[in-house]
C-alpha positions as CSV (number, residue, x, y, z in Angstrom):
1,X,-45.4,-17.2,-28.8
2,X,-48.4,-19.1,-27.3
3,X,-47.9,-21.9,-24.4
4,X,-50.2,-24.4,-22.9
5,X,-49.8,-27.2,-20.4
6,X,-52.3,-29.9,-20.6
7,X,-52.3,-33.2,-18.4
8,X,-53.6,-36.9,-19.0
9,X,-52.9,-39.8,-17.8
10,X,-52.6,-43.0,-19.5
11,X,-54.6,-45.7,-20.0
12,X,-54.6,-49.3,-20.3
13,X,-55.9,-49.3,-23.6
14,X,-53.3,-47.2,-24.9
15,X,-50.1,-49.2,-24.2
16,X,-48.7,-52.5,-25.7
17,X,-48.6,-55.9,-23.6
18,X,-45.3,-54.9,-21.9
19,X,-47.4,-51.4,-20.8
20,X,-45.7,-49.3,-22.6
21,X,-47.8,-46.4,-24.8
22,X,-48.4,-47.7,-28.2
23,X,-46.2,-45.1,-30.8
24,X,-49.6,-44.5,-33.1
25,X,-50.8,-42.7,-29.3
26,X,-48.8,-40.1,-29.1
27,X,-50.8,-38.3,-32.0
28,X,-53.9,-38.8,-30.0
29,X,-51.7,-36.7,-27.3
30,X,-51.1,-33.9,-29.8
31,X,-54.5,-33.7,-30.8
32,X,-55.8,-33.4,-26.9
33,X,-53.2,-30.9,-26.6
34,X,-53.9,-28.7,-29.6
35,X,-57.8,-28.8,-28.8
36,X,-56.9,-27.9,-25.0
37,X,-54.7,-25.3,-25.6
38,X,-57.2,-23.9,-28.3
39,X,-60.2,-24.1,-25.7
40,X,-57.9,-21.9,-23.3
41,X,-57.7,-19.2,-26.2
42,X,-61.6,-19.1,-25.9
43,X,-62.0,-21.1,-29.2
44,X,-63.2,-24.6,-29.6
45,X,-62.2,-26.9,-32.2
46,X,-66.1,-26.8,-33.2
47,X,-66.3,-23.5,-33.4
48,X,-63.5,-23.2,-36.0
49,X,-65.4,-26.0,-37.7
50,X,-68.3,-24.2,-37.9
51,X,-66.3,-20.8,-39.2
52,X,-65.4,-22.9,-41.6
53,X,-62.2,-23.5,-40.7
54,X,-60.7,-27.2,-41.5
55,X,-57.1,-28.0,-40.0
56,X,-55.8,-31.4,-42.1
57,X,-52.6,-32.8,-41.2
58,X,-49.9,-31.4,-43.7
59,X,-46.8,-33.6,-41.6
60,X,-46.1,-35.2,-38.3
61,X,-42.5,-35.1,-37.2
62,X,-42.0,-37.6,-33.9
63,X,-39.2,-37.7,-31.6
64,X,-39.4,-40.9,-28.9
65,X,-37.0,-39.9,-26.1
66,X,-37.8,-42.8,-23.7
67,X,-41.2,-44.6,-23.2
68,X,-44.7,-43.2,-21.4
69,X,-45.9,-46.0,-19.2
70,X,-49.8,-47.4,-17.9
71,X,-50.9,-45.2,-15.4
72,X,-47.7,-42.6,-16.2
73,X,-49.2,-39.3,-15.3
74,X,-48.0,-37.1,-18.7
75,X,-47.6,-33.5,-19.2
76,X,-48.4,-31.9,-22.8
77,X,-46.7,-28.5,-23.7
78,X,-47.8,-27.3,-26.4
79,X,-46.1,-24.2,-27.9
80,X,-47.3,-22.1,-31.2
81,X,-43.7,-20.4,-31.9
82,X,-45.1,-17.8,-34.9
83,X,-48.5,-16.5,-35.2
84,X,-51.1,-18.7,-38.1
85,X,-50.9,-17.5,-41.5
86,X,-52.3,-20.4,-44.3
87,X,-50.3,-22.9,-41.6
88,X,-49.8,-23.2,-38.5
89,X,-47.5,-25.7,-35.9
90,X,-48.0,-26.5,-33.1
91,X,-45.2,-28.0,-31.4
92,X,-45.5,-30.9,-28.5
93,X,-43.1,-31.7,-25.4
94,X,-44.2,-34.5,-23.6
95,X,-43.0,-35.0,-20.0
96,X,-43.4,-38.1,-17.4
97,X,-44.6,-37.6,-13.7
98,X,-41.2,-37.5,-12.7
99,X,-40.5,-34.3,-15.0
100,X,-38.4,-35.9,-17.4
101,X,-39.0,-34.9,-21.4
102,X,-40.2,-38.4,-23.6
103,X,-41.4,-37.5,-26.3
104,X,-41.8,-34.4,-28.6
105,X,-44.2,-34.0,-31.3
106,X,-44.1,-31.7,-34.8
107,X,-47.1,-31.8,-36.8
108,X,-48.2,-29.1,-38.6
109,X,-51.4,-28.4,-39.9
110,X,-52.8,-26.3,-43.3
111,X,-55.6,-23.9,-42.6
């Protein structure tokens, strides 16, 4: 099992008028977790590109726990639970500042 931690915080541009995180965003968070924790294994996401390695989306299972918020300072885990065969999952927990889990993510791509 493979973990990363990646941190972002958000932007204006990425909530709704009432400042909360738009729900189409949170995918955007997977993908800057996958690519982080990826770049921390010594491989970019270019570099699989270039092996010729494509990763399209097979599913996205979303869970909203409670809302992210402008200017929320989020925490991404991102966990590989089995090692990549044809497909691979990453899976997402998405904490607030304040520690509490608000979201978690379960896409999983086809190699």
């Amino acid at each position: 099992m493979y973990i990363s931690e990646t941190y972002i915080r958000v932007r204006y541009g990425e909530t709704d008028q009432m400042g909360y995180v738009y729900y189409g965003n949170y995918a955007m968070y997977y993908e800057v977790g996958r690519v982080e924790s990826l770049r921390k294994l010594g491989l970019t996401y270019k570099e699989l590109e270039d092996m010729g390695i494509m990763m399209p989306v097979l599913e996205n299972k979303s869970k909203f726990l409670s809302a992210a918020l402008y200017d929320d300072h989020l925490k991404i885990i991102t966990t590989i639970r089995e090692k990549p065969g044809a497909r691979i999952r990453f899976e997402y927990d998405i904490y607030n500042g304040g520690g509490k889990l608000i979201h978690q993510g379960k896409p999983r791509w086809h190699l």
